[in-house]
C-alpha positions in Angstrom: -35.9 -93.8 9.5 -35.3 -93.5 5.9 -36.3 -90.6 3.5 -39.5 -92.3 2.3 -41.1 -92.1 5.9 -40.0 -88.9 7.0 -41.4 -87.2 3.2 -44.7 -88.8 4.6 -44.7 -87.0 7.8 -47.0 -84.2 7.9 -44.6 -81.1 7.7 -45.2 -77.2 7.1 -45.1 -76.3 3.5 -45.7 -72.8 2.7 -46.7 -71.3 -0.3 -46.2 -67.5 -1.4 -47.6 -66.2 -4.7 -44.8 -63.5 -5.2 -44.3 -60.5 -8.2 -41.0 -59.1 -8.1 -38.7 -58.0 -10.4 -38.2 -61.8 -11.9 -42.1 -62.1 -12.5 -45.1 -63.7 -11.0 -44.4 -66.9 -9.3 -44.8 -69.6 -6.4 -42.3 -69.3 -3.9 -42.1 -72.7 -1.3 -40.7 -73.4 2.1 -40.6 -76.0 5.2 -41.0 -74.7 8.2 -38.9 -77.2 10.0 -36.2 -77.5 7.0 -34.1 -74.4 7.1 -33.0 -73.7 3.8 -35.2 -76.0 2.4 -37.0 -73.6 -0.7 -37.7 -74.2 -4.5 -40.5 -72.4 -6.8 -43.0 -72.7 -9.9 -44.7 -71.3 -12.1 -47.8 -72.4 -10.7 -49.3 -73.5 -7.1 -48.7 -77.0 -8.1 -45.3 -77.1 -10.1 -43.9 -75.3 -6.3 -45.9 -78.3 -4.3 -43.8 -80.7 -6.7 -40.5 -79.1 -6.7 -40.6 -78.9 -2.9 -41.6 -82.4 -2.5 -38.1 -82.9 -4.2 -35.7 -80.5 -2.5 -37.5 -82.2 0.6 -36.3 -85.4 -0.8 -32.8 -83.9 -1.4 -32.5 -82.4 1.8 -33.4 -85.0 3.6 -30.8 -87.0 1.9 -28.4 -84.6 2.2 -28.9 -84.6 6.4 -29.0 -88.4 6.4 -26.1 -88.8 4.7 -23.9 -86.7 6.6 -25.1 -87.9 9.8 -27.3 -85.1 11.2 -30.6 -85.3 12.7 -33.9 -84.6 10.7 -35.8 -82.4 12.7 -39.8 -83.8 13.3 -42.8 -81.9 12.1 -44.0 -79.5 14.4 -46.7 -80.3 16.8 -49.0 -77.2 17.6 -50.1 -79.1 20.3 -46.8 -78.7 22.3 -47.9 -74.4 22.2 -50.2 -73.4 25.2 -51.4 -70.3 23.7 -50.2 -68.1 26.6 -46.4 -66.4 26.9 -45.3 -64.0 29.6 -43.5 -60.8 28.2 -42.2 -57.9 30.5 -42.9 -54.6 29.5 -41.6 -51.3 30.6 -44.3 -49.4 32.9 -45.1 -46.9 30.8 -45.9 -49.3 28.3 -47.9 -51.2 30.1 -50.0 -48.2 31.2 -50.7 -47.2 27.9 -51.6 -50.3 26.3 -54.0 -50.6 29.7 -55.5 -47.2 28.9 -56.3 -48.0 24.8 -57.7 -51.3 25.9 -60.2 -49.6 28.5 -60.9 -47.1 25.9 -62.1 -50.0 23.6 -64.0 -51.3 26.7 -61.9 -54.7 26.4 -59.6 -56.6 28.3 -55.8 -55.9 28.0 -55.3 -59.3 27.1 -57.9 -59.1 24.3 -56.6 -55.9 23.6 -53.0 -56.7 23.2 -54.2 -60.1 21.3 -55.9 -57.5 18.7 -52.5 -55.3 18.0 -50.5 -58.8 17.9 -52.9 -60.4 15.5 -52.8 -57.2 12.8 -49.1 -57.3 12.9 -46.9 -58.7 10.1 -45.3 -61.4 11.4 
């Protein structure tokens, strides 16, 4: 596949509006490209510029013979994981949720959802 098809592949760009110490600016990623990052001064100059290091990345893997990694399909996620929890843990989180008169899956769903992730 050459670096035309795979910049038409529907990949996850992400796009931060960020203050720091440097000023205000639009900070952009790929998901599936690690290191793959640029910026702008606005929403639109970061879309651009990542379009590009796409392009240069891409080109970068192809050339050196390594794989480029295919969008991610949130299809291929269930929406269910099993974690094991200590048993005091799992008591308490049991006893908030019935408290909230919810399920502990609900419940735990609620604490995972207002984390920063």
């Amino acid at each position: 596949m050459n670096v035309k098809k795979y910049l038409n592949l529907p990949y996850h760009i992400v796009i931060q509006h960020l203050t720091d110490e440097s000023g205000s600016y639009y900070f952009a990623t790929v998901k599936e490209f690690d290191g793959c990052m640029s910026y702008g001064d606005t929403y639109t100059e970061a879309f651009e510029n990542i379009q590009e290091a796409m392009k240069g990345w891409i080109e970068t893997k192809l050339e050196n013979g390594f794989t480029v990694p295919e969008p991610i399909e949130e299809s291929q996620y269930s929406g269910k994981f099993v974690v094991r929890i200590p048993k005091s843990l799992h008591a308490h989180l049991a006893m908030e949720a019935e408290k909230e008169g919810i399920s502990l899956n609900q419940y735990a769903l609620y604490r995972l959802s207002n984390e920063k992730i």
